[in-house]
Structures are given as structure tokens and as C-alpha cells.
mmCIF file as Biopython writes it, N, C-alpha, C and O atoms, coordinates in Angstrom:
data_model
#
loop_
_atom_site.group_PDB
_atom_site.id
_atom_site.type_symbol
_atom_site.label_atom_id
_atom_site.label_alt_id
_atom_site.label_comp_id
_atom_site.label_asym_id
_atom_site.label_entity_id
_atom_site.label_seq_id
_atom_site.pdbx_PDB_ins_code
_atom_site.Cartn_x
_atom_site.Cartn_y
_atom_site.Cartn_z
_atom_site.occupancy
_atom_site.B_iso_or_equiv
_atom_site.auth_seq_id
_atom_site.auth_asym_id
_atom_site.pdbx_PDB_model_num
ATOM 1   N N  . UNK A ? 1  ? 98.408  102.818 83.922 1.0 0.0 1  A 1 
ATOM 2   C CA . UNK A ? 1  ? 99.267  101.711 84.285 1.0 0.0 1  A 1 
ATOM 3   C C  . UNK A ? 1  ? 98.435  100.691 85.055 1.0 0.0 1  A 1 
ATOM 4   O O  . UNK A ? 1  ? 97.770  101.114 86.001 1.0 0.0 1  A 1 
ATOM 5   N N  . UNK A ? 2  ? 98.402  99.461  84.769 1.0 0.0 2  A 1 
ATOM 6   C CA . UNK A ? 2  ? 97.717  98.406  85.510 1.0 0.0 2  A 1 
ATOM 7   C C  . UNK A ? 2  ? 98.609  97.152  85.721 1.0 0.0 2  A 1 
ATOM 8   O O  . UNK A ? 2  ? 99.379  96.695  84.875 1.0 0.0 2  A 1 
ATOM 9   N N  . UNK A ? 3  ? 98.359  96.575  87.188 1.0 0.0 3  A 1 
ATOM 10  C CA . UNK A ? 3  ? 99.497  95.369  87.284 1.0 0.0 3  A 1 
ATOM 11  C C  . UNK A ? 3  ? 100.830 96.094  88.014 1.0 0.0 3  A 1 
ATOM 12  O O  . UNK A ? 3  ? 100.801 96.958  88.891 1.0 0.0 3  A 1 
ATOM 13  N N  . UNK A ? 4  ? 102.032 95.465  87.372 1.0 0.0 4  A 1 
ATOM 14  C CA . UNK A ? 4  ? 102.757 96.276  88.468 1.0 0.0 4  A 1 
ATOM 15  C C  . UNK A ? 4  ? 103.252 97.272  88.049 1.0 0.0 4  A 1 
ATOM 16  O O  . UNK A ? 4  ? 104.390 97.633  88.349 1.0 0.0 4  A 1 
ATOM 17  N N  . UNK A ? 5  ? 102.194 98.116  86.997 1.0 0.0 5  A 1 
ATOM 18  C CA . UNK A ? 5  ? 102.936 99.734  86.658 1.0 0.0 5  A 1 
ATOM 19  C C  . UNK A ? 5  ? 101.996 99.994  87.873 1.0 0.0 5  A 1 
ATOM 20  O O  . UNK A ? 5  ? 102.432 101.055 88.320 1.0 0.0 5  A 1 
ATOM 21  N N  . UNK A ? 6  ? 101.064 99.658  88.569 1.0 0.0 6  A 1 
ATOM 22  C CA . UNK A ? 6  ? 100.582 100.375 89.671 1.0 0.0 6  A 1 
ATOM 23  C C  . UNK A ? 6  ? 102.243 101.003 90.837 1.0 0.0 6  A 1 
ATOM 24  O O  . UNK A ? 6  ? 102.491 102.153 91.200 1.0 0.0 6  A 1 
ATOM 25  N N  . UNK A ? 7  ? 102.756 100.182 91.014 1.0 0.0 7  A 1 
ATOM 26  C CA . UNK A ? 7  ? 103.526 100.145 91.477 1.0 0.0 7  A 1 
ATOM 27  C C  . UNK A ? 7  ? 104.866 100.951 91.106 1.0 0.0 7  A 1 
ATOM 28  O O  . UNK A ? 7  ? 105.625 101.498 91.906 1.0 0.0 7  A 1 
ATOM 29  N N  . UNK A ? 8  ? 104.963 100.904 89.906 1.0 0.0 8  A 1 
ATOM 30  C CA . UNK A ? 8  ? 105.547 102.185 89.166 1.0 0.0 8  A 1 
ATOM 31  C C  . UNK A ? 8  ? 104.941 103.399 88.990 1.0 0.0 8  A 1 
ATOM 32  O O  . UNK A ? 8  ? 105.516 104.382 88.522 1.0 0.0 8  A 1 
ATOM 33  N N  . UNK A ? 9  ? 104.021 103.372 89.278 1.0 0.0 9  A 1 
ATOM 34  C CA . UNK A ? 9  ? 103.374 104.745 88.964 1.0 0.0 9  A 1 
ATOM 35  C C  . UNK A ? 9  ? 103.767 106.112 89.717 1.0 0.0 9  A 1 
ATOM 36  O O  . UNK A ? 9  ? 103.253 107.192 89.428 1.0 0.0 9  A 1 
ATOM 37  N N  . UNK A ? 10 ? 104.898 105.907 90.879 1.0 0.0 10 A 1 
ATOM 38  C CA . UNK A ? 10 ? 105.463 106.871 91.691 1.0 0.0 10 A 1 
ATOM 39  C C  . UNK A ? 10 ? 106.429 107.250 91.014 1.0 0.0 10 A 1 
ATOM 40  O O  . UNK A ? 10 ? 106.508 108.408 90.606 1.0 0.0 10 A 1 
ATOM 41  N N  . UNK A ? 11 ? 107.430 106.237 90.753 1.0 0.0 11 A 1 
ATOM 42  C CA . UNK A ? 11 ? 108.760 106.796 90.272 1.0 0.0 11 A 1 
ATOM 43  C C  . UNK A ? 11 ? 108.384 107.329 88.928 1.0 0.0 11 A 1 
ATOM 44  O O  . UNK A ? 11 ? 109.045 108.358 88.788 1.0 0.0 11 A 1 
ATOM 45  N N  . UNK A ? 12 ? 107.644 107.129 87.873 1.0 0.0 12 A 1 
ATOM 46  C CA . UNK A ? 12 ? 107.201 107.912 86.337 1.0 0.0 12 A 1 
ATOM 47  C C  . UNK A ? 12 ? 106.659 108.921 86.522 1.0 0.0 12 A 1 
ATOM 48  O O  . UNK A ? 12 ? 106.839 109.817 85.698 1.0 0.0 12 A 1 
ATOM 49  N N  . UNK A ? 13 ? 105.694 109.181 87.803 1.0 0.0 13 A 1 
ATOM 50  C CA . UNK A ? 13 ? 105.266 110.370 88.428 1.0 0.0 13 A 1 
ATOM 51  C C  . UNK A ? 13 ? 106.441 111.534 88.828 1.0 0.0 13 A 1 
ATOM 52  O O  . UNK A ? 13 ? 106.240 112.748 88.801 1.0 0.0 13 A 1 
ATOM 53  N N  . UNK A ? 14 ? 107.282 111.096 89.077 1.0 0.0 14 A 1 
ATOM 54  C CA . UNK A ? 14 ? 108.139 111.808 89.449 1.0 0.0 14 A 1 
ATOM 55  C C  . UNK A ? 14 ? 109.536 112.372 88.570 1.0 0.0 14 A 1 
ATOM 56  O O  . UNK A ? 14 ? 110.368 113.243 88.820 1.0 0.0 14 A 1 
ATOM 57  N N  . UNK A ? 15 ? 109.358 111.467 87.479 1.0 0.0 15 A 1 
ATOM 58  C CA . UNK A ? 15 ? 110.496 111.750 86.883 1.0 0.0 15 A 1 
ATOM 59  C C  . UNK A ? 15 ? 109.899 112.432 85.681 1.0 0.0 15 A 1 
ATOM 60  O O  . UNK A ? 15 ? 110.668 112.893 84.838 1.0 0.0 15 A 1 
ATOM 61  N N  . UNK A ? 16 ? 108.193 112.573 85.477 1.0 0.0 16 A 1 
ATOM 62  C CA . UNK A ? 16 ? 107.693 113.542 84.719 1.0 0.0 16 A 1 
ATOM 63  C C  . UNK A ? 16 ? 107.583 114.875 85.014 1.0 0.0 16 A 1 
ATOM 64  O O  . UNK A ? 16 ? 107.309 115.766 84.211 1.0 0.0 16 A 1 
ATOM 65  N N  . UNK A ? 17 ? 107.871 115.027 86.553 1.0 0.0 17 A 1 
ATOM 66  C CA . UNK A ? 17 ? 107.671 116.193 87.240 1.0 0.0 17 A 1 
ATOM 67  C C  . UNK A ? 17 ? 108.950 116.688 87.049 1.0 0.0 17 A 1 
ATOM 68  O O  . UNK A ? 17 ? 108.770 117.851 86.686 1.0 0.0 17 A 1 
ATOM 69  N N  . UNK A ? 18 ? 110.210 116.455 87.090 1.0 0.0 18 A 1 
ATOM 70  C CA . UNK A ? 18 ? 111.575 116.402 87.336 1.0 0.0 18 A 1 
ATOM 71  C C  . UNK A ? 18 ? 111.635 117.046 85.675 1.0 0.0 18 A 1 
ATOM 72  O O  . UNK A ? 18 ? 111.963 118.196 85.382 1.0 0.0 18 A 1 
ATOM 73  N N  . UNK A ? 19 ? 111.176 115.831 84.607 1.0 0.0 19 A 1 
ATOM 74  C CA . UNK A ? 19 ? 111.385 116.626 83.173 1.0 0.0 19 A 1 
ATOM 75  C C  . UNK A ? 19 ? 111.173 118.181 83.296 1.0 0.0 19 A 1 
ATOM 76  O O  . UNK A ? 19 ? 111.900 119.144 83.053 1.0 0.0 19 A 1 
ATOM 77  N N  . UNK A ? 20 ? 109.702 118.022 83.838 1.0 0.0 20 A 1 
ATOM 78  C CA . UNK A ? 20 ? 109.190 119.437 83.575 1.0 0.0 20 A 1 
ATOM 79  C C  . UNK A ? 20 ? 109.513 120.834 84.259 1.0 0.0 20 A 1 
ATOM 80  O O  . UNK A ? 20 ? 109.261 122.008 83.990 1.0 0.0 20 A 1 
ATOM 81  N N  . UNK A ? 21 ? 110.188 120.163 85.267 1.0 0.0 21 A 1 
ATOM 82  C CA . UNK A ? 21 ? 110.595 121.271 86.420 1.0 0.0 21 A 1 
ATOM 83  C C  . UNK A ? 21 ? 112.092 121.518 85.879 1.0 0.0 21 A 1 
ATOM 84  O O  . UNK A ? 21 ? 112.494 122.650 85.611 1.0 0.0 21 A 1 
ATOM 85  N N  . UNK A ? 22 ? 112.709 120.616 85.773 1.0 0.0 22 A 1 
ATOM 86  C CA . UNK A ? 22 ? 114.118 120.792 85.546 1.0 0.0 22 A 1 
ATOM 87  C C  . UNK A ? 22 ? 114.844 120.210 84.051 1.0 0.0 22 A 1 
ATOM 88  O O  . UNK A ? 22 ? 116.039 119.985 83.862 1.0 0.0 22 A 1 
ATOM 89  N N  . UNK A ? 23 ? 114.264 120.130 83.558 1.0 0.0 23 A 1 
ATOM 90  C CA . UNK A ? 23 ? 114.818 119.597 82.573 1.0 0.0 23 A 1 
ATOM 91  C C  . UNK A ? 23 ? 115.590 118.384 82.195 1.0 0.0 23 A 1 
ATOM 92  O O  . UNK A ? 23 ? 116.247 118.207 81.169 1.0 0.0 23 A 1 
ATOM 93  N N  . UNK A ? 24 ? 115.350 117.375 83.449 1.0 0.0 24 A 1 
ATOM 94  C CA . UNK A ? 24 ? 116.474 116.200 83.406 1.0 0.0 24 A 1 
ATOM 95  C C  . UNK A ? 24 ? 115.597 115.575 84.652 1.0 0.0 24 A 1 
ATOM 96  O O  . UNK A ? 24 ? 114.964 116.101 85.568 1.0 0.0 24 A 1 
ATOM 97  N N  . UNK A ? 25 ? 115.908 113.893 84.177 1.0 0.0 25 A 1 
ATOM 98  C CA . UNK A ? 25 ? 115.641 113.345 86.015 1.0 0.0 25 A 1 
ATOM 99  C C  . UNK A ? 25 ? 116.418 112.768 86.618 1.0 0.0 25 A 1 
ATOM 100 O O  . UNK A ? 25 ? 117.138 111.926 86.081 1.0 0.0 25 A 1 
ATOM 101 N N  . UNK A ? 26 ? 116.482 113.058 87.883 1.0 0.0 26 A 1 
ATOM 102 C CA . UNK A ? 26 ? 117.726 112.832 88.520 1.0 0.0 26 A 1 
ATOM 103 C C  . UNK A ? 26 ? 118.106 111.571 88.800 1.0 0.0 26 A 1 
ATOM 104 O O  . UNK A ? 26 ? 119.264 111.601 89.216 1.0 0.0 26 A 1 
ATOM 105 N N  . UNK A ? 27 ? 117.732 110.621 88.772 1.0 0.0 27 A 1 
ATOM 106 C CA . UNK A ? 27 ? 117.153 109.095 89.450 1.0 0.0 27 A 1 
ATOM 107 C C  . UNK A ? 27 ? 117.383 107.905 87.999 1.0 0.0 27 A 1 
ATOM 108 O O  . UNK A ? 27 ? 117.556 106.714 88.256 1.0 0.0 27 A 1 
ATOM 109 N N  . UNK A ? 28 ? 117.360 108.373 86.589 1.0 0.0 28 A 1 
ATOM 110 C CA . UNK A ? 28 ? 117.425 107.345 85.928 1.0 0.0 28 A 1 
ATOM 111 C C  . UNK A ? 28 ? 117.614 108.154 84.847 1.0 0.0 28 A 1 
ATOM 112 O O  . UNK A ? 28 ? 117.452 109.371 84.767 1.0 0.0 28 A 1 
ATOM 113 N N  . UNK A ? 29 ? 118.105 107.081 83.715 1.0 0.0 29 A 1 
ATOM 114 C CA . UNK A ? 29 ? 118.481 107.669 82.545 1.0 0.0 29 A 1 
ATOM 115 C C  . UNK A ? 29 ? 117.595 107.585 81.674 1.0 0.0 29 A 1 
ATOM 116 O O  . UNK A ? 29 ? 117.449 106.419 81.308 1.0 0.0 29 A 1 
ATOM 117 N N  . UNK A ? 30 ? 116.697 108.558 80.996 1.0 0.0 30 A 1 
ATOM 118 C CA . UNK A ? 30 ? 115.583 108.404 80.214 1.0 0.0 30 A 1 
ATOM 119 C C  . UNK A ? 30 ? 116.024 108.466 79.041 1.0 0.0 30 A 1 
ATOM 120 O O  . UNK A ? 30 ? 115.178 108.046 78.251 1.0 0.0 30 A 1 
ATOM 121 N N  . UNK A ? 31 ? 117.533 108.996 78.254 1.0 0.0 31 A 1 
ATOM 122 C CA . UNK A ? 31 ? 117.533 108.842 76.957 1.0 0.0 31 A 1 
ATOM 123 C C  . UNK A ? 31 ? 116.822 107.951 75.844 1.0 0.0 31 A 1 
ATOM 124 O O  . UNK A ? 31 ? 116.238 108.385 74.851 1.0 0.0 31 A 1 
ATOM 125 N N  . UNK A ? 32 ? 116.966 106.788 76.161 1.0 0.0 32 A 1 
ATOM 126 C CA . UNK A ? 32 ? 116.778 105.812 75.409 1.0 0.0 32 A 1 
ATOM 127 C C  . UNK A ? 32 ? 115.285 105.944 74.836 1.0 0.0 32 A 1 
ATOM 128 O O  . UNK A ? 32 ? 114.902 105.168 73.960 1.0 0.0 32 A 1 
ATOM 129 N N  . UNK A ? 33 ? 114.348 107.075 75.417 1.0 0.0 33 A 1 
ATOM 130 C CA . UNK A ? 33 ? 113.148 106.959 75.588 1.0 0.0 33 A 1 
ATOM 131 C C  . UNK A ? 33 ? 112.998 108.442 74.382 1.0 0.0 33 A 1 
ATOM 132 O O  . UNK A ? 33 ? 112.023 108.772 73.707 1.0 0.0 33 A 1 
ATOM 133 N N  . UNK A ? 34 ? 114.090 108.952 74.463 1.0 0.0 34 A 1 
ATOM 134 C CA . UNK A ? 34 ? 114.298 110.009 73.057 1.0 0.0 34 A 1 
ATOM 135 C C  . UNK A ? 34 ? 113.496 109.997 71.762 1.0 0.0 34 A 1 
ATOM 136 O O  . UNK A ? 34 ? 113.685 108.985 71.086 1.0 0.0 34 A 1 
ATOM 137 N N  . UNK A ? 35 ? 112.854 110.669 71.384 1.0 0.0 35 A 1 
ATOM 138 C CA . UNK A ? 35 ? 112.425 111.165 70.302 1.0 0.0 35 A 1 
ATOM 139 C C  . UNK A ? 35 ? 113.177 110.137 69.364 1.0 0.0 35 A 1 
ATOM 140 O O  . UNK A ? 35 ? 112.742 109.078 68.914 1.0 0.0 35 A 1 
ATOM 141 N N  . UNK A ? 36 ? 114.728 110.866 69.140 1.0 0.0 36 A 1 
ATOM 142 C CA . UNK A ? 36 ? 115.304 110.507 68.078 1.0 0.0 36 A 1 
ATOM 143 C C  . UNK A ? 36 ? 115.655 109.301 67.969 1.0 0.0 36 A 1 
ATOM 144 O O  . UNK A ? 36 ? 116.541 109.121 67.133 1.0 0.0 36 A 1 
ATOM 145 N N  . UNK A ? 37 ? 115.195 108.176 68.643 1.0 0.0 37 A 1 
ATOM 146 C CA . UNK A ? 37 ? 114.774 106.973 68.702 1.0 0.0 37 A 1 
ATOM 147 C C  . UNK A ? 37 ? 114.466 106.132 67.108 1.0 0.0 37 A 1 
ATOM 148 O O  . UNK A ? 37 ? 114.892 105.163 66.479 1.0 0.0 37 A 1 
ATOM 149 N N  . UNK A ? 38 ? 113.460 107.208 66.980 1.0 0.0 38 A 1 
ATOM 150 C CA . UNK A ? 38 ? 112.915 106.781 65.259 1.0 0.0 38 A 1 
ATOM 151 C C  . UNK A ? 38 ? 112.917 107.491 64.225 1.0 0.0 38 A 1 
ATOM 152 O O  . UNK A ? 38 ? 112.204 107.538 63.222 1.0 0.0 38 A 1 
ATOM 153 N N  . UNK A ? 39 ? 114.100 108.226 64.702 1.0 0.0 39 A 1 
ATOM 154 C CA . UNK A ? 39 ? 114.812 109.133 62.918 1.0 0.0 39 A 1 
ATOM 155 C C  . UNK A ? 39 ? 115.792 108.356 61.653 1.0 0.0 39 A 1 
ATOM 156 O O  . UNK A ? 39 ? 116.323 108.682 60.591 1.0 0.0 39 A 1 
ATOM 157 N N  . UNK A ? 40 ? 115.647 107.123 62.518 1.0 0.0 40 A 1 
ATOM 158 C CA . UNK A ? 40 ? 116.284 106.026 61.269 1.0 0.0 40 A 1 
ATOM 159 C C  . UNK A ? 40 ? 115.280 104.868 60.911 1.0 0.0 40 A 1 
ATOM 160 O O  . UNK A ? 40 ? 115.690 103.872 60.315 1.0 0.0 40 A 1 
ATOM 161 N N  . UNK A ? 41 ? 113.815 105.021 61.320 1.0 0.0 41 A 1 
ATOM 162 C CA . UNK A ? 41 ? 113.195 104.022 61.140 1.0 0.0 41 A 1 
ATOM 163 C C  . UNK A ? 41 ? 113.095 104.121 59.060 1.0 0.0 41 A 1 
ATOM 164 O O  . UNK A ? 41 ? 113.070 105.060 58.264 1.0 0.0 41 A 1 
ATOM 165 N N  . UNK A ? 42 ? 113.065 102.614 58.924 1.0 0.0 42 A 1 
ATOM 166 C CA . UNK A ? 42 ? 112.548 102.592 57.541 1.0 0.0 42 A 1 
ATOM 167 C C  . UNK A ? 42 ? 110.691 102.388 57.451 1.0 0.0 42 A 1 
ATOM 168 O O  . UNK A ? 42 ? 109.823 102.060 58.261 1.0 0.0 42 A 1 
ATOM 169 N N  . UNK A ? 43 ? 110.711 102.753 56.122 1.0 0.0 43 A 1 
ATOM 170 C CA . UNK A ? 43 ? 109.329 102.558 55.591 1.0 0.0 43 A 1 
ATOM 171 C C  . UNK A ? 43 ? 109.046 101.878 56.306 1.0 0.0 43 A 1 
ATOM 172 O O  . UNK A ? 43 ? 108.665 102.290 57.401 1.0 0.0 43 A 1 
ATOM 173 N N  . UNK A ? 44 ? 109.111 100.227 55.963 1.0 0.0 44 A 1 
ATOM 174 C CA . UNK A ? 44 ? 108.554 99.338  56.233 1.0 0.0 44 A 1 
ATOM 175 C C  . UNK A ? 44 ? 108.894 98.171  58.003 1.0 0.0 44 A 1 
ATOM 176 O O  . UNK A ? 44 ? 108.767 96.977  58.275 1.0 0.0 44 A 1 
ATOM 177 N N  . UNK A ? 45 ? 109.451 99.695  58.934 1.0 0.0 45 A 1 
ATOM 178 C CA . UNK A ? 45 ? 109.419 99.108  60.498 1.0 0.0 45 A 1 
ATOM 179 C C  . UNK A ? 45 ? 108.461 98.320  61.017 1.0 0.0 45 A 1 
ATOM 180 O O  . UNK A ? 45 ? 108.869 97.580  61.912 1.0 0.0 45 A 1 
ATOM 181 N N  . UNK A ? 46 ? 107.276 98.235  60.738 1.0 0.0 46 A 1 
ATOM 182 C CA . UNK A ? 46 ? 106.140 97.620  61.246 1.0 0.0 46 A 1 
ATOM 183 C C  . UNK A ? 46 ? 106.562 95.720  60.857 1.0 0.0 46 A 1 
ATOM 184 O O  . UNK A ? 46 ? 106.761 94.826  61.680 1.0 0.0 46 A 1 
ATOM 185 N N  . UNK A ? 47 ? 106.582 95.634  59.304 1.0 0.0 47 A 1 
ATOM 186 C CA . UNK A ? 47 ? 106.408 94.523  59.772 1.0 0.0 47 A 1 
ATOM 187 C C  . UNK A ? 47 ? 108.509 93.809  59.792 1.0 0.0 47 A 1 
ATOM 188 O O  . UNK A ? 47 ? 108.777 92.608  59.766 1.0 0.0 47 A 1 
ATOM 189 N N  . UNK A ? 48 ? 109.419 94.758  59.832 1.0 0.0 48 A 1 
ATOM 190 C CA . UNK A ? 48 ? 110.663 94.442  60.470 1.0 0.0 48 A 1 
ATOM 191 C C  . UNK A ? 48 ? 110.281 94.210  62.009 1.0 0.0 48 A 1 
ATOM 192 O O  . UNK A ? 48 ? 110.604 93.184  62.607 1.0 0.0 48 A 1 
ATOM 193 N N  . UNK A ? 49 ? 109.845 94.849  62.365 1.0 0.0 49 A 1 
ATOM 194 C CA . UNK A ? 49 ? 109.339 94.522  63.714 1.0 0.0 49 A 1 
ATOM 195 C C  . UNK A ? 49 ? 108.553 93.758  64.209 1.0 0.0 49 A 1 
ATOM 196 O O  . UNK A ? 49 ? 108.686 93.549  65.415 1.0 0.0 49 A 1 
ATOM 197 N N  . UNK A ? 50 ? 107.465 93.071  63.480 1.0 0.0 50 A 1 
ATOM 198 C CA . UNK A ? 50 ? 107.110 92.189  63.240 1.0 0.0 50 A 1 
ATOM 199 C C  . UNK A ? 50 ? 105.354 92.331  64.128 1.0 0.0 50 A 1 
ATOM 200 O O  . UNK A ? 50 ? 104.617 91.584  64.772 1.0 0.0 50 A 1 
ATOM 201 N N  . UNK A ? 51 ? 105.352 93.598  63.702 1.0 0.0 51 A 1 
ATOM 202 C CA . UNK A ? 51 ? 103.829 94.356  64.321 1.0 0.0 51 A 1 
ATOM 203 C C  . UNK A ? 51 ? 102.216 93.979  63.039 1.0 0.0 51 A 1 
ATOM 204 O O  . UNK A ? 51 ? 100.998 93.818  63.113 1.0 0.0 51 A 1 
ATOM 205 N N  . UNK A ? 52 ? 102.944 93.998  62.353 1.0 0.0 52 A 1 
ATOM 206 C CA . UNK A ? 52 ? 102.091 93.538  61.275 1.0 0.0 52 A 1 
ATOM 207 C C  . UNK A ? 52 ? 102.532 92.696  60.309 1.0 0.0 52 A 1 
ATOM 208 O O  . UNK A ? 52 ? 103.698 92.765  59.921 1.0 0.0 52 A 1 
ATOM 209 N N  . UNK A ? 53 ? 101.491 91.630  59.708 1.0 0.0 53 A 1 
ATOM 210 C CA . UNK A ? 53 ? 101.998 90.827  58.868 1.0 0.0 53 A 1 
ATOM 211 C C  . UNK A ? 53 ? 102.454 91.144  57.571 1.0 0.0 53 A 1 
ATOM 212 O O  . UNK A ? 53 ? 101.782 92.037  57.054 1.0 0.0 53 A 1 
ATOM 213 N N  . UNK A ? 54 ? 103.551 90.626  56.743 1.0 0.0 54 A 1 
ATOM 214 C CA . UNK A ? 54 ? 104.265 90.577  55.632 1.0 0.0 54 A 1 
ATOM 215 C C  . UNK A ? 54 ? 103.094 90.564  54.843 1.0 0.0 54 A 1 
ATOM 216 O O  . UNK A ? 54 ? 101.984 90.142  55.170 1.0 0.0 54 A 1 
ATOM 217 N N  . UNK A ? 55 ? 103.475 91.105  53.692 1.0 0.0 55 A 1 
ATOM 218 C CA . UNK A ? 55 ? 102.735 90.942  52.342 1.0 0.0 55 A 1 
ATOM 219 C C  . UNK A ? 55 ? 102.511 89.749  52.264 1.0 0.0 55 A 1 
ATOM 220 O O  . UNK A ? 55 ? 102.951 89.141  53.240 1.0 0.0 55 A 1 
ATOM 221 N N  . UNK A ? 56 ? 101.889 88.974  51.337 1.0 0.0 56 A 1 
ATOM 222 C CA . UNK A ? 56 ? 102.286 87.675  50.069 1.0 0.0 56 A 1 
ATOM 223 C C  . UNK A ? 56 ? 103.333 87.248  49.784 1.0 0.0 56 A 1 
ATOM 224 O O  . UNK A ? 56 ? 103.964 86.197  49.892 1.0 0.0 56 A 1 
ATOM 225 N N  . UNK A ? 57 ? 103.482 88.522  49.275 1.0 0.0 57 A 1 
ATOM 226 C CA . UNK A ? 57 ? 105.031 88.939  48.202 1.0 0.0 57 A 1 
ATOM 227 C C  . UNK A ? 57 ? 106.162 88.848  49.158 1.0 0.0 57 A 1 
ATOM 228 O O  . UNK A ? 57 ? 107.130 88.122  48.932 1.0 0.0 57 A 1 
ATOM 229 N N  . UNK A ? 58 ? 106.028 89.704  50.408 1.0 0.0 58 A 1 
ATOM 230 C CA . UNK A ? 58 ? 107.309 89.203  50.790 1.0 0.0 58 A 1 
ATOM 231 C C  . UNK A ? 58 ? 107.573 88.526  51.752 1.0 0.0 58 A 1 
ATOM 232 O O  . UNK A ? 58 ? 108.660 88.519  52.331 1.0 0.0 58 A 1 
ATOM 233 N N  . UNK A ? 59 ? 106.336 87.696  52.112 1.0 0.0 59 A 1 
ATOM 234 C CA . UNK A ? 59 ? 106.824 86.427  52.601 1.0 0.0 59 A 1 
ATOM 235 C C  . UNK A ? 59 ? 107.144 85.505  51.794 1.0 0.0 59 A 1 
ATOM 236 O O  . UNK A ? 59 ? 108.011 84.729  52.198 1.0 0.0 59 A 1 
ATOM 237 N N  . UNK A ? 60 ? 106.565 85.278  50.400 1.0 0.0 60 A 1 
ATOM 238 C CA . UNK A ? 60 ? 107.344 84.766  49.429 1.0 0.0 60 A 1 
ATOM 239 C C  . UNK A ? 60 ? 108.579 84.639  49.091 1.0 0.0 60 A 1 
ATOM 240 O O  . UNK A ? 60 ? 109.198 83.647  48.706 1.0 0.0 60 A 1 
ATOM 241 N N  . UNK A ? 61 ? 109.014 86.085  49.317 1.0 0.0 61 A 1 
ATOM 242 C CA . UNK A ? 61 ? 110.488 86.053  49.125 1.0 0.0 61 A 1 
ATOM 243 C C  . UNK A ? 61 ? 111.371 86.386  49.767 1.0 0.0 61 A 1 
ATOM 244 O O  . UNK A ? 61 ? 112.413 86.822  49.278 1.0 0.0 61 A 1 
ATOM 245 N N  . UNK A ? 62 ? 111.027 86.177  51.782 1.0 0.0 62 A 1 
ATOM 246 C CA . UNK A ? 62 ? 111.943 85.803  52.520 1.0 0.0 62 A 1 
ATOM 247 C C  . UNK A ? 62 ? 112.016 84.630  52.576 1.0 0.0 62 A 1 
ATOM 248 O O  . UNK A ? 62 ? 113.133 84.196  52.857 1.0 0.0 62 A 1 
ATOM 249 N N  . UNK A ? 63 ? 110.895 83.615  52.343 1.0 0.0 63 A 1 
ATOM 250 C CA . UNK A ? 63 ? 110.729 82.141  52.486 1.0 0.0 63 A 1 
ATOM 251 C C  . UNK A ? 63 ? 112.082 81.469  51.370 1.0 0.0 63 A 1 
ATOM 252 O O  . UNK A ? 63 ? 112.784 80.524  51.730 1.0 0.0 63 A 1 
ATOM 253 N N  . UNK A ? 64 ? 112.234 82.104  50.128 1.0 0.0 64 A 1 
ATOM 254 C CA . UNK A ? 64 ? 112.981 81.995  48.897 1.0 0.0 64 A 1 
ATOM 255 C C  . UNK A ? 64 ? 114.196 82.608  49.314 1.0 0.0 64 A 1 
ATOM 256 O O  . UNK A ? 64 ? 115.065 82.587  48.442 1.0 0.0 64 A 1 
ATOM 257 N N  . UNK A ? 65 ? 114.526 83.165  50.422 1.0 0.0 65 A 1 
ATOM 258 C CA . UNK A ? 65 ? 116.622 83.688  50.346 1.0 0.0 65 A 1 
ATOM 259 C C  . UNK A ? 65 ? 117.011 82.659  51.501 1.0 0.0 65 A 1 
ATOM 260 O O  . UNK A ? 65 ? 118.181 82.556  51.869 1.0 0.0 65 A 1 
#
């Protein structure tokens, strides 16, 4: 962590300890941070997400709908 995860670096410290000790952390809700997060991702999440660029092709033919 650099910047102000320095500054976070207590409370993630602690709520990794909390996972591991107890199975839950007491202080915040980590679901969202779930695994099953990306059991509905499609094929092509990267560039829906816009992490990598579109084909040719289908910038072609989002440019075209």
C-alpha cells in the first residue's frame, strides 16, 4: 500500500487477522470483496470494462448501433 493505503494499512491488517482468526470482521462488511463477485463475468469483461481495447471489429460495430 503506498499514499494513503499507508494509512489504511492498520484497519486491512486487522480485518485479515479477524478473517483468519474468526471467520468474519467485525468492523466492516467485506462481502462485496467475495469471490463470487466474478461467477457471472462474461468472456469478453475486459474490454466491457474497458481494461483493454476493442477489436476493429467491434469497435466497428458499436460505432454502427
Amino acid at each position: 500500500m503506498s499514499s494513503v493505503g499507508f494509512g489504511l494499512s492498520p484497519a486491512a491488517g486487522r480485518a485479515i487477522m479477524e478473517l483468519l482468526r474468526y471467520g468474519r470482521c467485525s468492523f466492516a462488511d467485506l462481502g462485496s470483496f467475495s469471490l463470487s463477485r466474478f461467477a457471472n463475468l462474461t468472456d469478453n469483461w475486459r474490454e466491457e470494462r474497458g481494461w483493454v481495447a476493442a477489436t476493429p471489429t467491434q469497435a466497428i460495430h458499436e460505432l454502427s448501433v
